[in-house]
mmCIF file of the N, C-alpha and C atoms, coordinates in Angstrom:
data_MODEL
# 
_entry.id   MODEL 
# 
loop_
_atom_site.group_PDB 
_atom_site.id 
_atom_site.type_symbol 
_atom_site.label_atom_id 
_atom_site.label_alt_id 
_atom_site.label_comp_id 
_atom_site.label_asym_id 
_atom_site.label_entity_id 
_atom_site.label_seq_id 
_atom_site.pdbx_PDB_ins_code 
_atom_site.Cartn_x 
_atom_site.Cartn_y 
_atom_site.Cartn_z 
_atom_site.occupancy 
_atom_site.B_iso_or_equiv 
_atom_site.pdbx_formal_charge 
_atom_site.auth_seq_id 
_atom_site.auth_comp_id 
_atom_site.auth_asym_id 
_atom_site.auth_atom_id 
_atom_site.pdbx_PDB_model_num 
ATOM 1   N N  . UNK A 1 1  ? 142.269 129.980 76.621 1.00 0.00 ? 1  UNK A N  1 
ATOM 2   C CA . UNK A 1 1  ? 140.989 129.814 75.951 1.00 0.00 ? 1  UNK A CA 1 
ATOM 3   C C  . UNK A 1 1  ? 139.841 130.251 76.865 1.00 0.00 ? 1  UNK A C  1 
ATOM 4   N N  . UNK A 1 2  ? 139.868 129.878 78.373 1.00 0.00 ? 2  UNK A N  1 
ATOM 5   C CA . UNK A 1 2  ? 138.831 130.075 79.260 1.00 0.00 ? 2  UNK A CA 1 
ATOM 6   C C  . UNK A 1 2  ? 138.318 131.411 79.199 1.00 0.00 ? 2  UNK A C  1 
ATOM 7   N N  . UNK A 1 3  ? 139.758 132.410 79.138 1.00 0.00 ? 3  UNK A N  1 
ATOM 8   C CA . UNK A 1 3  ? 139.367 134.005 79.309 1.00 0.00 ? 3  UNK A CA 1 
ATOM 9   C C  . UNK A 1 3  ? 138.829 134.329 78.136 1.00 0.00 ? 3  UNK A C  1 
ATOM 10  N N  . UNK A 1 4  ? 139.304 133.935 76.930 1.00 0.00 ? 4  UNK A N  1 
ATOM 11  C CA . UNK A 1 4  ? 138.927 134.277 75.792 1.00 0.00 ? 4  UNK A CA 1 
ATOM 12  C C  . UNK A 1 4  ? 136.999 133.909 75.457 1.00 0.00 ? 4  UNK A C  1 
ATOM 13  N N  . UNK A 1 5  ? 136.296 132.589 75.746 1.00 0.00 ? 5  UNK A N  1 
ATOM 14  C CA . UNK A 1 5  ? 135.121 132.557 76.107 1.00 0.00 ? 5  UNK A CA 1 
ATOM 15  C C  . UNK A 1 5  ? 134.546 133.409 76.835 1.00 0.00 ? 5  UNK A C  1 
ATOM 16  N N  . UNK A 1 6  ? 135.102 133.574 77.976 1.00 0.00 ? 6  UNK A N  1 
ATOM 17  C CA . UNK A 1 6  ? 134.815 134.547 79.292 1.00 0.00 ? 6  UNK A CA 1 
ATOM 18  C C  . UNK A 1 6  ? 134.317 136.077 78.317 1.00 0.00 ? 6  UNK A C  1 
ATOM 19  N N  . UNK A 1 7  ? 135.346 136.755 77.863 1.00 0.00 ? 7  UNK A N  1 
ATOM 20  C CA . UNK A 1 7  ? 135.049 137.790 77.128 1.00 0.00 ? 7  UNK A CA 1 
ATOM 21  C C  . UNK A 1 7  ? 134.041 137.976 76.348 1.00 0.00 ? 7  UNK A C  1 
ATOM 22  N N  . UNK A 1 8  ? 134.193 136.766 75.484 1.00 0.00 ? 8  UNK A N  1 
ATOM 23  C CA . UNK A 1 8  ? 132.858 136.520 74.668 1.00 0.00 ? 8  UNK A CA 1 
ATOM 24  C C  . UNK A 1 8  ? 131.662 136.975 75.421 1.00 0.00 ? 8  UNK A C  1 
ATOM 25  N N  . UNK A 1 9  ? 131.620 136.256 76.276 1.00 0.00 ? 9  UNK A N  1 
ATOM 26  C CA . UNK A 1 9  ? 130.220 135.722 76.906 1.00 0.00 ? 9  UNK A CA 1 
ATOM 27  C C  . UNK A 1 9  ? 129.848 137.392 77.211 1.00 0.00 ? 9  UNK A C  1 
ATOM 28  N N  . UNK A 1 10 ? 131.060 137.878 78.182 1.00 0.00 ? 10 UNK A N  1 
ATOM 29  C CA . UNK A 1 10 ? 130.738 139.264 79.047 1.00 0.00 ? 10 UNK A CA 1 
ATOM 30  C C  . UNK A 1 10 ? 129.880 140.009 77.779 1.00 0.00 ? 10 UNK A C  1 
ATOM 31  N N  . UNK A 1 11 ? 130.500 140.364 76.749 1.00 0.00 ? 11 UNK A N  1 
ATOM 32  C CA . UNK A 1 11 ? 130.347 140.943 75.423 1.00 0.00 ? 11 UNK A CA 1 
ATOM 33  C C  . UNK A 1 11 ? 129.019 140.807 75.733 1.00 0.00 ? 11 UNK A C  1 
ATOM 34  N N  . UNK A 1 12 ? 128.331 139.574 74.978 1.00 0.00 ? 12 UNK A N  1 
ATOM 35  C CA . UNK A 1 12 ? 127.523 139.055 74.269 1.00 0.00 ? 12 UNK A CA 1 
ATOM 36  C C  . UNK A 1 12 ? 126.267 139.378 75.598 1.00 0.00 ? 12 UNK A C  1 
ATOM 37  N N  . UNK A 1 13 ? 126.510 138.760 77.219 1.00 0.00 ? 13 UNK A N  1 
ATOM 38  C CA . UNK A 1 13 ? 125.474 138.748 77.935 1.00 0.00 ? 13 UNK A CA 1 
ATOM 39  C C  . UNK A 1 13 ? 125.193 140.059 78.577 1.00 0.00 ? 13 UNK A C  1 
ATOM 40  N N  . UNK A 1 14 ? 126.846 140.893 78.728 1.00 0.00 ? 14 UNK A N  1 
ATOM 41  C CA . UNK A 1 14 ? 126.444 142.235 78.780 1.00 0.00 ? 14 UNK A CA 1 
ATOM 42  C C  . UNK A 1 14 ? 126.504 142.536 80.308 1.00 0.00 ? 14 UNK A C  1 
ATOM 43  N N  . UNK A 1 15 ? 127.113 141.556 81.125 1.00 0.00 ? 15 UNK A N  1 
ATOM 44  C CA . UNK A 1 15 ? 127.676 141.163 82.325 1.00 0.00 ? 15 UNK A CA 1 
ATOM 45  C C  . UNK A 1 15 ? 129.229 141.722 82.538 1.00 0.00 ? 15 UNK A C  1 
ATOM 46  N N  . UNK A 1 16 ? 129.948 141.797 83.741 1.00 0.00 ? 16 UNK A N  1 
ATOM 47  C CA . UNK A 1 16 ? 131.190 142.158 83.761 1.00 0.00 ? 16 UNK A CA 1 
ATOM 48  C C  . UNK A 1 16 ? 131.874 140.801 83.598 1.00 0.00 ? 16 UNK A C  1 
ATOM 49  N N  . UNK A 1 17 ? 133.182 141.175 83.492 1.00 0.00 ? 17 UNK A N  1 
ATOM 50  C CA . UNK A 1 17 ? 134.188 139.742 83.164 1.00 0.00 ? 17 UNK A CA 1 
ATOM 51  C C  . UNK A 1 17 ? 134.641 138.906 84.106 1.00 0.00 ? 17 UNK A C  1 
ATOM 52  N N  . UNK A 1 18 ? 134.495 139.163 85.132 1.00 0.00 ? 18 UNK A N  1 
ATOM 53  C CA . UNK A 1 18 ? 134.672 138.499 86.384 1.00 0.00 ? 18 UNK A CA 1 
ATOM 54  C C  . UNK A 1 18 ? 133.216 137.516 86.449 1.00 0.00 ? 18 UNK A C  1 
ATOM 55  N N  . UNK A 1 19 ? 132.061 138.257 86.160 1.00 0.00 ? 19 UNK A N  1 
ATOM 56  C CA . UNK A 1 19 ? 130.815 137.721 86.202 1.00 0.00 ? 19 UNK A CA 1 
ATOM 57  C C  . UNK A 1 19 ? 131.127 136.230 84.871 1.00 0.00 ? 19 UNK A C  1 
ATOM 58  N N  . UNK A 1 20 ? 131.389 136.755 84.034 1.00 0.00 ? 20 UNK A N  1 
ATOM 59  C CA . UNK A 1 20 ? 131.360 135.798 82.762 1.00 0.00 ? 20 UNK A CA 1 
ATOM 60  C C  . UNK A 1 20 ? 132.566 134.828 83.350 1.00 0.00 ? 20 UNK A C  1 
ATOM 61  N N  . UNK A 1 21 ? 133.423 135.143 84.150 1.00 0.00 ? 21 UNK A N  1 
ATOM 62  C CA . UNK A 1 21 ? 134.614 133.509 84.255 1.00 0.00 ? 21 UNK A CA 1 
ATOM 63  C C  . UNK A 1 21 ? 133.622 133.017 85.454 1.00 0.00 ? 21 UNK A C  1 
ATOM 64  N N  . UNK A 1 22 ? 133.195 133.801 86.052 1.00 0.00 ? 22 UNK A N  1 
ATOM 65  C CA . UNK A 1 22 ? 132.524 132.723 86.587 1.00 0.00 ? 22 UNK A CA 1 
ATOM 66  C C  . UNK A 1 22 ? 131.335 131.754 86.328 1.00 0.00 ? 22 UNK A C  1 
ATOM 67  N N  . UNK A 1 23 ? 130.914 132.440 84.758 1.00 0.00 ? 23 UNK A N  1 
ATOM 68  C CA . UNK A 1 23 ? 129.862 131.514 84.138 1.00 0.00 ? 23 UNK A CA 1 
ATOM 69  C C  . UNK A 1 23 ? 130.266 130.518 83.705 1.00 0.00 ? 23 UNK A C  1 
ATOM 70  N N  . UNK A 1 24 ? 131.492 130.701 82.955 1.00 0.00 ? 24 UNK A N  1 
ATOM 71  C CA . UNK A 1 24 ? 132.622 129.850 81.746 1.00 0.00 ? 24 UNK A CA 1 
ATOM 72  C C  . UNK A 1 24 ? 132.816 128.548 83.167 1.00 0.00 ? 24 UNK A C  1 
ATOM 73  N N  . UNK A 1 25 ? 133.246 128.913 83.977 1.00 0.00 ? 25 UNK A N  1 
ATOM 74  C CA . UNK A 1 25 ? 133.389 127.665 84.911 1.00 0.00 ? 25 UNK A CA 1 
ATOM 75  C C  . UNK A 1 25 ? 132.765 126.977 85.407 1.00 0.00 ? 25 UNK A C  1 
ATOM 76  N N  . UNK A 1 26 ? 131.489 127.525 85.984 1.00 0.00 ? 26 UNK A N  1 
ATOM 77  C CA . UNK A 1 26 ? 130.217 127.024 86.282 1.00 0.00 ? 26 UNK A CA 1 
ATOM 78  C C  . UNK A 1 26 ? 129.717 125.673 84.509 1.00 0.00 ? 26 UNK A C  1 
ATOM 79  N N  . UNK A 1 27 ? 129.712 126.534 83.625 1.00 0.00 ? 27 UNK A N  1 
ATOM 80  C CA . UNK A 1 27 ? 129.894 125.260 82.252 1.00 0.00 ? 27 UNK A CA 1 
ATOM 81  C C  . UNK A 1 27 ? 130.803 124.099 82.393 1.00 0.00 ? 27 UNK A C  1 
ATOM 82  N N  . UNK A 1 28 ? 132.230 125.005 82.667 1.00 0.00 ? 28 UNK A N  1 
ATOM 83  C CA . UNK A 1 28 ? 133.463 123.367 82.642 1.00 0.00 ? 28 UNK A CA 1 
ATOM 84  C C  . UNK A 1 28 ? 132.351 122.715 83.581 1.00 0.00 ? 28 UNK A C  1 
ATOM 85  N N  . UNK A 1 29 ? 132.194 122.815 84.818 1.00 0.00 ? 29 UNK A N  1 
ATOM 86  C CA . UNK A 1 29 ? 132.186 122.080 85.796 1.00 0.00 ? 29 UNK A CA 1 
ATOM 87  C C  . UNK A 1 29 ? 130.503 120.784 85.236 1.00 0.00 ? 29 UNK A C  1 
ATOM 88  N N  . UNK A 1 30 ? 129.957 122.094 85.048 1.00 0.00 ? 30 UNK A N  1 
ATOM 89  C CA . UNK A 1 30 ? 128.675 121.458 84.289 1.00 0.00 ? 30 UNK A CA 1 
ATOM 90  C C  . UNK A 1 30 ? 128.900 120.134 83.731 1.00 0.00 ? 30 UNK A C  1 
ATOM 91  N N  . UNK A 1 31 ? 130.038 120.384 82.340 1.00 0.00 ? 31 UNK A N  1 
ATOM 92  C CA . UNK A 1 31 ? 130.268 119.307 81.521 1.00 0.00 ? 31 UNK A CA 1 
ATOM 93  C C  . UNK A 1 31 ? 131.280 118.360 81.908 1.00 0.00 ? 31 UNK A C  1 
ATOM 94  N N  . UNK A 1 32 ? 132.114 118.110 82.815 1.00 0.00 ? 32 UNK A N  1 
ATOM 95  C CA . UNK A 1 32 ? 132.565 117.675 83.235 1.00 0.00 ? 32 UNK A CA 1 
ATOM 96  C C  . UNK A 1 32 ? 131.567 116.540 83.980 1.00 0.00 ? 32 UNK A C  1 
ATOM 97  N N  . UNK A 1 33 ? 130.421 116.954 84.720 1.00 0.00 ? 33 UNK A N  1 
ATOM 98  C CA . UNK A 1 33 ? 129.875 115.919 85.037 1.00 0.00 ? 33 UNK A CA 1 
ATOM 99  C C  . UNK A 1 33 ? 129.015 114.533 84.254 1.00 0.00 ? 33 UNK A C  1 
ATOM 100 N N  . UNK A 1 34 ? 129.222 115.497 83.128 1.00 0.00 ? 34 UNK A N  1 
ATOM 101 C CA . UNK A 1 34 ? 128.142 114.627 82.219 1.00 0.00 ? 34 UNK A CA 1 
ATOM 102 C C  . UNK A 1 34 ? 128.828 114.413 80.962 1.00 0.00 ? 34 UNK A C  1 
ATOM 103 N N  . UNK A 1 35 ? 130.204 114.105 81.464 1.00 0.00 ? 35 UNK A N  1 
ATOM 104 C CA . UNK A 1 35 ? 130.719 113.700 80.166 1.00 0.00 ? 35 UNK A CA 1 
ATOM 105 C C  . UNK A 1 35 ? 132.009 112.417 80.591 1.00 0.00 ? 35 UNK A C  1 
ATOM 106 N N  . UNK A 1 36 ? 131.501 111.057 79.936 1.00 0.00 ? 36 UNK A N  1 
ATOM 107 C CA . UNK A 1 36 ? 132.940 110.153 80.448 1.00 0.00 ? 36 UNK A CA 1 
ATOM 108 C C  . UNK A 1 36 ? 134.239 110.970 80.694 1.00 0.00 ? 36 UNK A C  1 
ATOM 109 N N  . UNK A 1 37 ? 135.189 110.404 81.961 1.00 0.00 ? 37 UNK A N  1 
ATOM 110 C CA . UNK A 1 37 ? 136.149 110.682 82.498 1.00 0.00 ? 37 UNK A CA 1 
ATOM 111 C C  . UNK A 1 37 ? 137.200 111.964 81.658 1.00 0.00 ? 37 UNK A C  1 
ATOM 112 N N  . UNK A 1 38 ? 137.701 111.017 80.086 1.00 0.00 ? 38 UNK A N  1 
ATOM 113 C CA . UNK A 1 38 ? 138.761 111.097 79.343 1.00 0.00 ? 38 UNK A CA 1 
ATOM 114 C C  . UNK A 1 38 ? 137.975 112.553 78.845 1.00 0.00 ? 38 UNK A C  1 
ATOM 115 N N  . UNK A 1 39 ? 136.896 112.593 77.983 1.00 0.00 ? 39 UNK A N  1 
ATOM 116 C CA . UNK A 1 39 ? 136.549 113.791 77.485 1.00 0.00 ? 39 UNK A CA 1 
ATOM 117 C C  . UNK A 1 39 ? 136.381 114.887 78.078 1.00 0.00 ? 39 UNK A C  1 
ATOM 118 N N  . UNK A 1 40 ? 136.077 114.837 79.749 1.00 0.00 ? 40 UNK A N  1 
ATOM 119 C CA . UNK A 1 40 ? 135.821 116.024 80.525 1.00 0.00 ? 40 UNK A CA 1 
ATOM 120 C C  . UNK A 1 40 ? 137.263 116.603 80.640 1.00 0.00 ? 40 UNK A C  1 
ATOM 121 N N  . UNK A 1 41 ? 138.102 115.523 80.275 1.00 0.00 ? 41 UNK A N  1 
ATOM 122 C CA . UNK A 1 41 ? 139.639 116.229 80.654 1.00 0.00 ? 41 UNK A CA 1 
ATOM 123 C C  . UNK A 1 41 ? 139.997 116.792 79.810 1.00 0.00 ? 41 UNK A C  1 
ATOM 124 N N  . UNK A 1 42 ? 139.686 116.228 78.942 1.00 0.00 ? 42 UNK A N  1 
ATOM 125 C CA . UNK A 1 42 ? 140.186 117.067 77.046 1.00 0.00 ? 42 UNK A CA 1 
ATOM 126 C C  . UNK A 1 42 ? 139.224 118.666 77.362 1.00 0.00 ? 42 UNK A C  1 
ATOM 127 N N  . UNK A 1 43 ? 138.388 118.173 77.468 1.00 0.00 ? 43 UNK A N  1 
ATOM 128 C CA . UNK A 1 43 ? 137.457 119.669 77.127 1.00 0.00 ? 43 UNK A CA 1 
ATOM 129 C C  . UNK A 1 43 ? 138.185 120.677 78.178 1.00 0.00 ? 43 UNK A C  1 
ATOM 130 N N  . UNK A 1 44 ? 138.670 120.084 79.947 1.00 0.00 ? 44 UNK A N  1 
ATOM 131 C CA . UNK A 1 44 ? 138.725 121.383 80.639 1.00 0.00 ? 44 UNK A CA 1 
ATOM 132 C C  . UNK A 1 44 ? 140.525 121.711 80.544 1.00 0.00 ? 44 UNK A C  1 
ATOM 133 N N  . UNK A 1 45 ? 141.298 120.661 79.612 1.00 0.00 ? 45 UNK A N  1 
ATOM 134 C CA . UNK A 1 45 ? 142.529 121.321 79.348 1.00 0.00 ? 45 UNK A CA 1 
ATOM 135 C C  . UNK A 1 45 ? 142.448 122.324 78.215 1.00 0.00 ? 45 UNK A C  1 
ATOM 136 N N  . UNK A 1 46 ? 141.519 121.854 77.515 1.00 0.00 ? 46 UNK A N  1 
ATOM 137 C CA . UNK A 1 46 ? 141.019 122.630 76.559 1.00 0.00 ? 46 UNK A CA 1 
ATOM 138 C C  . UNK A 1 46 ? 140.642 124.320 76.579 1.00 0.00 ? 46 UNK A C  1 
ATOM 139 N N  . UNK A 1 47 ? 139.720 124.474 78.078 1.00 0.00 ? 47 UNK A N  1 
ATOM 140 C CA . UNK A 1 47 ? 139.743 125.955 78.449 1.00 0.00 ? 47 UNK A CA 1 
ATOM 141 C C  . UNK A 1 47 ? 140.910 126.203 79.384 1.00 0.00 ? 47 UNK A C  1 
ATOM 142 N N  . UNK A 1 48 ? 141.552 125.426 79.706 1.00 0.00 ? 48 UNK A N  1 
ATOM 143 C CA . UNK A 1 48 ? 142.336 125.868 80.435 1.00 0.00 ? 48 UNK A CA 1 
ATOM 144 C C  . UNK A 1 48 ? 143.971 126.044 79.663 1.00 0.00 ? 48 UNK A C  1 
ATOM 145 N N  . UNK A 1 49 ? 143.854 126.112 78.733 1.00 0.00 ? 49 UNK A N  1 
ATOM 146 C CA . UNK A 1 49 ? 144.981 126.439 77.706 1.00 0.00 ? 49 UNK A CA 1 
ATOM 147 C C  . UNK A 1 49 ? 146.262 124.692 77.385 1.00 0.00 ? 49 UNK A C  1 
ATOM 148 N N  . UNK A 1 50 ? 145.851 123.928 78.049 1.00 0.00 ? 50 UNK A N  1 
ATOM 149 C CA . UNK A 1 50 ? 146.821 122.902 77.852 1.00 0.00 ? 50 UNK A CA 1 
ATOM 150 C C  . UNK A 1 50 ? 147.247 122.452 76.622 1.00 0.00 ? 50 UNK A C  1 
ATOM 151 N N  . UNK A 1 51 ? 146.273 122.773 75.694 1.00 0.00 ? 51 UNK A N  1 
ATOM 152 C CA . UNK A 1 51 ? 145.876 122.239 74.409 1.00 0.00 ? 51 UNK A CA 1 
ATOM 153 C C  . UNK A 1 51 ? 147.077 123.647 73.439 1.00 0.00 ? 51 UNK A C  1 
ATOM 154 N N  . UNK A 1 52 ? 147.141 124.649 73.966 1.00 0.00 ? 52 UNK A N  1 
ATOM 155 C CA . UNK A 1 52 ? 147.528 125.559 73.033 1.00 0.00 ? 52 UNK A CA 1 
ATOM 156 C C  . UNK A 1 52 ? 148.623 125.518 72.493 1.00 0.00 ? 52 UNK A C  1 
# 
């Protein structure tokens, strides 16, 4: 899922894809802080394919 955002983003911001995973992560990490324990985990198995 992470790469698949990643792409998006590159697309959309018009940045290279290396540039965009490193945006996509800079977000997990973002929301991870500001989100109780259990949900930051859902969301970053979530980009990180656990969920698939």
């Amino acid at each position: 899922m992470k790469h698949i955002v990643a792409k998006q983003v590159a697309e959309e911001a018009g940045i290279t894809e290396p540039q965009a995973e490193l945006a996509v992560e800079a977000v997990i990490g973002y929301l991870k802080t500001r989100m109780p324990k259990e949900t930051a985990e859902e969301v970053e198995n979530l980009f990180l394919g656990a969920n698939e």
